[in-house]
N, C-alpha and C positions, 0 to 999 in steps of 0.2 A: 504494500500500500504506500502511493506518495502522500507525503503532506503537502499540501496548497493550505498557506497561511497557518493559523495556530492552533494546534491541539485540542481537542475538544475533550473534558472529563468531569464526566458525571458522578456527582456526589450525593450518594443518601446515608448521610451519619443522622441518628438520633440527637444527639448532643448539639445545641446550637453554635456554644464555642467553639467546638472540636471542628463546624465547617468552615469558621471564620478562619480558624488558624491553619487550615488545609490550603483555604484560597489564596490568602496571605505568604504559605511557603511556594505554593505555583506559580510565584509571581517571580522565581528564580528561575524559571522558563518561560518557555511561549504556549502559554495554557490560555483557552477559553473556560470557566466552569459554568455546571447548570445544577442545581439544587432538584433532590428530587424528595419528598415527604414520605412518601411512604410506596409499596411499591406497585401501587395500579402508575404513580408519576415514573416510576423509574421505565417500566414498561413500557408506558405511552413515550418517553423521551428516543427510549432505545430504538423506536419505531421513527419518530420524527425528525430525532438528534440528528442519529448516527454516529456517537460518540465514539471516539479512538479509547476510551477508559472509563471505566464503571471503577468509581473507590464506594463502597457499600460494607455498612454494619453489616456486620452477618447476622447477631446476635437479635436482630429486630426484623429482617427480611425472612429468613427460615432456607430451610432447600430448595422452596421452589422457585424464589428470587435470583437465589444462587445458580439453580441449573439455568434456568432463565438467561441470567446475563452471561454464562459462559459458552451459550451458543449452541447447535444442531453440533457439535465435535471440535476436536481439535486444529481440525484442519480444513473447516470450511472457511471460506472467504468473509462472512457474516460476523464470523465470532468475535465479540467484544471483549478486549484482555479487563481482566479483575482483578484488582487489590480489596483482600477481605481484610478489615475490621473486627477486632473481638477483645472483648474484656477477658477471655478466659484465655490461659495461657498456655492449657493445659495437649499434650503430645495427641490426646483423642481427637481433641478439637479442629490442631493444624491437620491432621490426616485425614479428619472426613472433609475439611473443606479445599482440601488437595481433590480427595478423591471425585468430588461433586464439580470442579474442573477450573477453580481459581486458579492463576497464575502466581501467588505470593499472598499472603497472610502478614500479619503486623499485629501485634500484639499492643493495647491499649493502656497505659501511658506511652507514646512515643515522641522521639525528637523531631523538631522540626527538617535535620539533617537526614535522618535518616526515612522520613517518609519520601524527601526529595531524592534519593539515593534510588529507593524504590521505583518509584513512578519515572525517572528516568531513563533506568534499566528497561522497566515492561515497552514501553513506549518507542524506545531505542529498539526493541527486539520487534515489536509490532510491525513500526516501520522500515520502508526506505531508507528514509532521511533519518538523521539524527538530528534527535531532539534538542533544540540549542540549549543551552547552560548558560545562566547569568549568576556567577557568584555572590556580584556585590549588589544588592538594593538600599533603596534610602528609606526610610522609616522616619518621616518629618525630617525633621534637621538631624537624625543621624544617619550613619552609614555603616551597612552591616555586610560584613562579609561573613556566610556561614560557613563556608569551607574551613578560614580559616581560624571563626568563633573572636573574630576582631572588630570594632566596634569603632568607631570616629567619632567625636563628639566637637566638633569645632576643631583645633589643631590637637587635638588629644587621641591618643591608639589606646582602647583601652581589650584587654582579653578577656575572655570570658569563659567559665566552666560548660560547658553542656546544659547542666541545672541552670545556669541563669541566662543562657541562652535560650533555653524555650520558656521559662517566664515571660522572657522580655519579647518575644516574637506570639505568646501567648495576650498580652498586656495589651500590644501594640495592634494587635487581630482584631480588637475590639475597642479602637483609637477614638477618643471624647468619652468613651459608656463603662460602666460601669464592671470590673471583672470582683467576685465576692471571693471571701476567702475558701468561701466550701468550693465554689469552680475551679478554684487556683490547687486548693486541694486533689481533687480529682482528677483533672486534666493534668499535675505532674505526678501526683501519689497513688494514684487508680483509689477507685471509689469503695475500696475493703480497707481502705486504711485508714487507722484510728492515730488522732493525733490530740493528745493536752498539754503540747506545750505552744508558744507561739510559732512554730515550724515556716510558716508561711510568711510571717511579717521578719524576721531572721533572713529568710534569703531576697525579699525585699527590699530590706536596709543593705544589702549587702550588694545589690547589685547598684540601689542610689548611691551607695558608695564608691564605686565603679565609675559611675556619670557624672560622680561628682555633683548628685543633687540632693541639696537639705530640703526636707521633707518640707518646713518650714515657708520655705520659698523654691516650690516644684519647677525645675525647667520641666524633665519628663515625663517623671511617676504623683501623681498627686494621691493624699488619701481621701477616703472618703471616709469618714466617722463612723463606725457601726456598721459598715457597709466591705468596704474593699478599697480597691487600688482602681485609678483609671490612668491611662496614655496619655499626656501631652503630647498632640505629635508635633509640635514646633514648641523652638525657646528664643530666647536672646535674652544676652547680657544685661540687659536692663530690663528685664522682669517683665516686658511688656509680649504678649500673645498674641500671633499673627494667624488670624483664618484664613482656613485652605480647605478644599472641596473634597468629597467624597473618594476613597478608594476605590479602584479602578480595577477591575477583575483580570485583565492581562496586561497592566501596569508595573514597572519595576519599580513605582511612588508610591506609597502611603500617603494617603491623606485623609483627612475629617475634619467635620467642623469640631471647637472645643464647645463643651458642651455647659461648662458651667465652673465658678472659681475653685481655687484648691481650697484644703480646708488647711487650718493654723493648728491642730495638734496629732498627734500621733496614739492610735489608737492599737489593741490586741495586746500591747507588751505584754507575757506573763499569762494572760489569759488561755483559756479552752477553745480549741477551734472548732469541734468536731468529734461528737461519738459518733459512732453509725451504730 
C-alpha cells in the first residue's frame, strides 16, 4: 500500500485522557486520527475511513471488534493493522489477542515513546512508504524531543526521566483543562494501584523543578486547588500569558487557549491520593 499524504489511525480507547495523549504523541509523525466510541463507530469508520491503523481497547470492544478490525486474514488486501490496548498484562491475555489477529498489544500504563515506537513499526510494515518521524515537537513554548527525553525551555536543555516525560506529555495532552490527581494516577500507575502518600504531586514538583517553575508563579504546570494540575502551554519572563489556538491533530504545535488563572498555593503535600 502507498501512502498519498498522512496516515490515517483510528482510535477507540475508553479513557478520554489516554486519547488525548495518543493524538498528542502522533503528532511525532504524519498521522491523521479519528475517534471512534464504541464499536458500531469503529465499524462504520473502518467502512468509511479506511484507516491504515485501528489503536483499540480490547478490554471494552471484546472479540468481535477484534476479529472485526483484523480483517477477512492475514493476507488480504483489506486488512486493517491493530495495536490492542489492555489493562491486563497478563501472558493469556497477549496470546489470545495475538491469536484473534492483532498485530502488537501494549500493555496499559504506557510511555508516550514507546507507543510511538509501536505505531511506527506496524505502519512502517503496513506500508510502502515509511512512515516519517519527527522527533522534536513544540508543546507551547517548549521543545520536546522524545527520542532523546530532552526538553528546551527558552535557552535551557533540561532531561528528563521517562516518569516525567509522560506526565509532562500526559499534562500537556490536555493543555488549559484540567488533568486530576486520580487520572494522573492511572494513566502513569495503572488503575490497581493504591497510593497514601502524595506520589503524584512529588513527581510534579519534581518535574517544575526541571522547568524551573514555582508553582507560585506557573510558566507551565499550574495547580488547581482540590483539583489537579493543568498545562500552561505558553510563558514569558514577565509573567504575562499569551493565547494560542486549539491543537491540531497532525500538527507538530500544541496549542490551546488558557483557560483560566493559576492558583497561589500548593495543594496534596502529605495527603491521600487514592484507595481503590
Amino acid at each position: 500500500m502507498l501512502l498519498s499524504g498522512s496516515a490515517r489511525v483510528l482510535v477507540m480507547v475508553e479513557q478520554r485522557l489516554l486519547v488525548e495523549v495518543i493524538k498528542l504523541t502522533l503528532n511525532h509523525g504524519v498521522y491523521v486520527t479519528r475517534e471512534a466510541q464504541d464499536v458500531a463507530e469503529a465499524t462504520a469508520a473502518l467502512g468509511e475511513w479506511h484507516p491504515h491503523l485501528a489503536v483499540i481497547d480490547m478490554d471494552i470492544g471484546g472479540g468481535r471488534l477484534l476479529e472485526y478490525l483484523a480483517g477477512p486474514g492475514d493476507s488480504s488486501p483489506l486488512r486493517t493493522p491493530v495495536l490492542a490496548l489492555t489493562w491486563r498484562g497478563d501472558l493469556k491475555t497477549k496470546l489470545a489477542a495475538f491469536e484473534q489477529g492483532v498485530d502488537d498489544i501494549m500493555t496499559i500504563p504506557f510511555s508516550p515513546e514507546e507507543l510511538l515506537a509501536r505505531v511506527l513499526v506496524i505502519t512502517r510494515r503496513a506500508l510502502s512508504d515509511a512512515a516519517p518521524f519527527k522527533p522534536v515537537q513544540r508543546l507551547g513554548d517548549l521543545e520536546i524531543d522524545i527520542l532523546q527525553r530532552l526538553v528546551r525551555a527558552g535557552t535551557s536543555e533540561l532531561h528528563l526521566t521517562g516518569l516525567e516525560q509522560s506526565l509532562l506529555y500526559l499534562l500537556a495532552a490536555r493543555a488549559g483543562q484540567v488533568v486530576t490527581r486520580g487520572e494522573i494516577l492511572d494513566a502513569l500507575w495503572g488503575v490497581d494501584y493504591v497510593s497514601e502518600s502524595n506520589v503524584v504531586d512529588r513527581h510534579v514538583r519534581n518535574l517544575r523543578t526541571k522547568l524551573q517553575n514555582d508553582w507560585r508563579k506557573p510558566r507551565f504546570i499550574a495547580t488547581v486547588p482540590g483539583k489537579g494540575y493543568r498545562f500552561i502551554p505558553t510563558f514569558s519572563d514577565s509573567g504575562t500569558q499569551q493565547s494560542i489556538s486549539h491543537l491540531g491533530t497532525a500538527s507538530n504545535t500544541i496549542t490551546s487557549p488558557i483557560a483560566s488563572t493559576a492558583s497561589t498555593s500548593e495543594p496534596g503535600v502529605g495527603g491521600s491520593i487514592r484507595s481503590h
